[in-house]
C-alpha positions as CSV (number, residue, x, y, z in Angstrom):
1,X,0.0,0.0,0.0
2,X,3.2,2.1,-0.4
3,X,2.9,2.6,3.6
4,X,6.7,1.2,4.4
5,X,8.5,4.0,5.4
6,X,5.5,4.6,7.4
7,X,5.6,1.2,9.3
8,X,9.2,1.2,9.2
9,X,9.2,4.9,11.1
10,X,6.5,2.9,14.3
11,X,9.0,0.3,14.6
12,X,12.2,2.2,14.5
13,X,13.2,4.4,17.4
14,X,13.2,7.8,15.6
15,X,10.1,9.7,14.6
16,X,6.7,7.9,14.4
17,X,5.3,9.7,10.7
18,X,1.9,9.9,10.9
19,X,-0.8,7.9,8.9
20,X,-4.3,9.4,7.4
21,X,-8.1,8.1,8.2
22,X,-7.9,7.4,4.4
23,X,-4.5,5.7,4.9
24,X,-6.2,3.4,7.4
25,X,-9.4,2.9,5.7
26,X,-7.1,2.0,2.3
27,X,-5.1,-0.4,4.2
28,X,-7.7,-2.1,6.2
29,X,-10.1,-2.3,3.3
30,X,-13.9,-1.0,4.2
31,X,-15.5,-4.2,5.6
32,X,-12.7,-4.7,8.4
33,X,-12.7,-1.0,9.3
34,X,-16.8,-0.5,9.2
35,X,-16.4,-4.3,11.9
36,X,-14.0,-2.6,14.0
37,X,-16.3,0.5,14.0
38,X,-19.7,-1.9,15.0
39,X,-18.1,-3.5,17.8
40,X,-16.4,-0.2,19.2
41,X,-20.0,1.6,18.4
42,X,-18.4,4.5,16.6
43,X,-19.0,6.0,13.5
44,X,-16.7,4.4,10.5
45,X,-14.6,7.4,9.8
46,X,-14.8,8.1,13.5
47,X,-12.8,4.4,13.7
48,X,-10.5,5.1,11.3
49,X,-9.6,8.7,12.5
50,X,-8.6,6.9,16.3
51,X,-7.0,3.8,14.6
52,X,-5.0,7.2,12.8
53,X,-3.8,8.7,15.9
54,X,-3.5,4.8,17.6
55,X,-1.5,2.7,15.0
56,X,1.7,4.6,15.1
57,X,2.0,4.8,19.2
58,X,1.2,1.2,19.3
59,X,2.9,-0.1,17.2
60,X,6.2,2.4,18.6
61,X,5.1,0.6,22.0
62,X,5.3,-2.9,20.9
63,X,8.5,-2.2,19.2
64,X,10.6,-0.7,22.1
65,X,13.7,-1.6,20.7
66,X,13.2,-0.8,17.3
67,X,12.7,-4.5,16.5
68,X,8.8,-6.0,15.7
69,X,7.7,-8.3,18.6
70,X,7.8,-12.3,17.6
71,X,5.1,-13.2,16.1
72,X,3.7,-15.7,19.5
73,X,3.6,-12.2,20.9
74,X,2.0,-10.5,18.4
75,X,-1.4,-12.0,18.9
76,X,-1.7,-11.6,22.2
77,X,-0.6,-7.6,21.6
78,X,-3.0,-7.3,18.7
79,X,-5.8,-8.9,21.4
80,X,-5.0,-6.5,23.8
81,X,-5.3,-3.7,20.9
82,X,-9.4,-5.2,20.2
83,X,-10.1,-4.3,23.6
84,X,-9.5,-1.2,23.4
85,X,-11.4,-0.8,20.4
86,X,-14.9,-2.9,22.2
């Protein structure tokens, strides 16, 4: 989705760049995004505009060392993620 240097910026321990609502929505696809929104009971764009300002400190989190968590760990992280969401 041309959103590497993006991802790559969350994981590294420099500066997170930002991502777009439209970024999100792109990458997620509109079915995924519009579930996320259901369960959370939020508007669609209103899910996409948090997941906007979430994603990159998240993902920075997880990622403390500049190096993405193994992938056992990655479920359980993502879980904990959904929760917040509903």
């Amino acid at each position: 989705q041309g959103l590497g240097n993006t991802l790559q910026s969350w994981l590294s321990t420099g500066q997170n760049l930002p991502i777009s609502a439209s970024q999100v929505q792109k990458v997620l696809g509109d079915s995924t995004l519009t579930d996320m929104a259901k369960k959370a009971g939020i508007s669609t764009p209103d899910a996409a505009n948090a997941l906007s300002t979430l994603l990159p400190q998240v993902i920075d989190k997880i990622s403390p060392d500049g190096n993405a968590p193994a992938a056992n760990n990655l479920g359980s992280l993502l879980g904990s993620v959904g929760k917040l969401l509903g």
